[in-house]
C-alpha positions as CSV (number, residue, x, y, z in Angstrom):
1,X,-23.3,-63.0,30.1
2,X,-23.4,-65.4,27.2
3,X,-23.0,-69.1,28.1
4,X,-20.4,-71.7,26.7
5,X,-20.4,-73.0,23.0
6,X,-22.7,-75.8,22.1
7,X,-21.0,-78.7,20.3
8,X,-22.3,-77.6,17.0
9,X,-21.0,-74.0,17.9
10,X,-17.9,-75.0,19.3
11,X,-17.3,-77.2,15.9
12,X,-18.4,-73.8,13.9
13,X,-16.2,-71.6,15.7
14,X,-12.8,-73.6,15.2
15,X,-14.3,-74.2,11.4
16,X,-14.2,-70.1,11.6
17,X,-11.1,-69.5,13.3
18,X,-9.3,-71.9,10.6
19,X,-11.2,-70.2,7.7
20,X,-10.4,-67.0,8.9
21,X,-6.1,-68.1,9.5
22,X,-6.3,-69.4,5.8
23,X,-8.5,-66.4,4.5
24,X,-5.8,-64.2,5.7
25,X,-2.7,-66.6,4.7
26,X,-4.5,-66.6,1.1
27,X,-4.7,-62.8,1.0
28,X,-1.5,-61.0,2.1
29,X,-3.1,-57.7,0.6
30,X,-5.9,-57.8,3.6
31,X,-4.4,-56.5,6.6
32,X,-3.9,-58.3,9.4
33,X,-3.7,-57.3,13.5
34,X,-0.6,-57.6,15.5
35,X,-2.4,-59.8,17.9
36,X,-6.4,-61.9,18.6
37,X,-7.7,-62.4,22.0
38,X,-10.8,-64.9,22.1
39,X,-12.6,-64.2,25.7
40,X,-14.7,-66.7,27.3
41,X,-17.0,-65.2,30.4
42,X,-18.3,-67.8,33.2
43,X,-22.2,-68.7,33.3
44,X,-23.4,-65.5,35.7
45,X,-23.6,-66.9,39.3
46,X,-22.3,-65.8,42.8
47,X,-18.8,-64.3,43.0
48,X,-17.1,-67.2,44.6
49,X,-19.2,-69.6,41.5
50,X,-17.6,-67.4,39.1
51,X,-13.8,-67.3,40.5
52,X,-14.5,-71.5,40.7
53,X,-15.5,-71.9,37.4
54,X,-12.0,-69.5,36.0
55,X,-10.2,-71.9,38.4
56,X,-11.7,-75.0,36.7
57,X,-10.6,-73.4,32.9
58,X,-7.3,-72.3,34.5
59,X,-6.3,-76.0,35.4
60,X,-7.9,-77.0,31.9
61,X,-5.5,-74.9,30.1
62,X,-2.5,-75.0,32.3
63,X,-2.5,-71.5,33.5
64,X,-3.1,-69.5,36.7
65,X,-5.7,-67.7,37.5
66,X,-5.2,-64.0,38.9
67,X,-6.8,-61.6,40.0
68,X,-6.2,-59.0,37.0
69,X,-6.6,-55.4,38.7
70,X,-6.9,-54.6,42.1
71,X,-9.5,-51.6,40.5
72,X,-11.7,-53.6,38.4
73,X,-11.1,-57.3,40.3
74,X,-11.5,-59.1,37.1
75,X,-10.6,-63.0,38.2
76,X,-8.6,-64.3,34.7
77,X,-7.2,-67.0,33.1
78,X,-5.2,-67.2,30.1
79,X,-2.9,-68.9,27.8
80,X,-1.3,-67.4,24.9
81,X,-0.8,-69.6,21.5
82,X,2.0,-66.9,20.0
83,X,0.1,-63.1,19.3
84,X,-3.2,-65.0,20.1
85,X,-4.9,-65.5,23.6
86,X,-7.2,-67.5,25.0
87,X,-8.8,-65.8,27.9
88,X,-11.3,-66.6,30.7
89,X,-12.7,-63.7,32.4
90,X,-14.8,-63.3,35.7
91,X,-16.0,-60.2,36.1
92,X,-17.3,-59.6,39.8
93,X,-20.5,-58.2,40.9
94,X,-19.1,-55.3,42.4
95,X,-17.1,-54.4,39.3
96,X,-20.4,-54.3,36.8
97,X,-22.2,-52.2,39.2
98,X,-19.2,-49.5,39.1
99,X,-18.6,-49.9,35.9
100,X,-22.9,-48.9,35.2
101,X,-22.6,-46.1,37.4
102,X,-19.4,-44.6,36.2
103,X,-21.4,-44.6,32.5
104,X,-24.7,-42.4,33.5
């Protein structure tokens, strides 16, 4: 799983985001989804590092974290800015190996 933003990448993907928001303000003719969702996955560590680390974002962005579906056990945190949402997502060991097997 992919780590967190850099400065300079952080920096790019807000330039981005804003380009994109004025992009499609600019050009009602391009159409537009009903709703965004920007995920954000932990470093890959233990379990229990993982659920700490959606924890930590949860308290950062004044949200809960839950425990998503009893099935998968994805551990999330979200916050929701209108139709777009800012989600943190653990996804446990347990879950990825299922979800490998279930594909071959």
């Amino acid at each position: 799983m992919a780590y967190y933003a850099s400065t300079e990448e952080r920096i790019r993907l807000i330039a981005g985001l804003r380009a994109l928001a004025r992009f499609l303000e600019d050009h009602a003719d391009v159409p537009a989804p009903q709703y965004a969702d920007v995920l954000i996955f932990p470093p890959d560590g233990a379990d229990d590092e993982m659920r700490a680390e959606i924890d930590k974002i949860a308290a950062g962005i004044g949200s809960d974290a839950i425990e998503e579906s009893p099935v998968h056990g994805h551990y999330v945190a979200s916050r929701s800015f209108g139709p777009v949402e800012y989600r943190a997502v653990a996804i446990p060991h347990a879950a990825r190996r299922n979800s490998n097997a279930e594909r071959w």
